[in-house]
N, C-alpha and C positions, 0 to 999 in steps of 0.2 A: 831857291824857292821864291815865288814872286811875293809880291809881300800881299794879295788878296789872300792869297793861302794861309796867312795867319790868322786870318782871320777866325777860322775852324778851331785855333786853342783857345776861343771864346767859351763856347760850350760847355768843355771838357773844365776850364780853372769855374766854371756858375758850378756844375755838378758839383765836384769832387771839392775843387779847392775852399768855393764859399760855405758850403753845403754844414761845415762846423759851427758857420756864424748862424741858420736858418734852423739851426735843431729847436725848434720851439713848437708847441701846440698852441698857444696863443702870439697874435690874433687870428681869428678865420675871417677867409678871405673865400666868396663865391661860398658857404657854406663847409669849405674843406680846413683842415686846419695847415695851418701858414708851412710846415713843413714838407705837406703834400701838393700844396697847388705850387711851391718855390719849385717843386719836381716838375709839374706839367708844363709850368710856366718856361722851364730850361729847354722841356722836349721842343714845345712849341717857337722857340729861340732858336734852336739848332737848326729844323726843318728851315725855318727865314733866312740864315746866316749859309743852310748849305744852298738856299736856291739861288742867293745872292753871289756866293765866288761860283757855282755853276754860270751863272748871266752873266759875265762879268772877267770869267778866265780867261785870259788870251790862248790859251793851250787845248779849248772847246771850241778852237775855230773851225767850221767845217762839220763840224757836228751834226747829224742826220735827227738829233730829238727834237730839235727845234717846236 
């Protein structure tokens, strides 16, 4: 596995793994309370994190989505 590709269990340990340390309703943050936006926050991390090993793969050479 090239090592960009690890990058992807970034996401996966913010959700699941920290997600015990974010169980709180305070503070709010954007109006949402800190357990909800720690969710959107993660979605919007992941989208970055997958456009990043997609740019980035050596294995997307030749790729037509350019």
């Amino acid at each position: 596995m090239n090592a960009i590709k690890l990058l992807l269990f970034v996401p996966f340990i913010g959700f699941l793994g920290l997600l015990p340390l974010a169980n709180k309703v305070e503070p709010y943050i954007l109006g949402m309370p800190f357990l909800l936006f720690w969710v959107a926050f993660w979605m919007v991390m992941a989208s970055v994190i997958l456009m990043i090993v997609y740019k980035f793969d050596p294995d997307n050479e030749g790729s037509d989505l350019d």
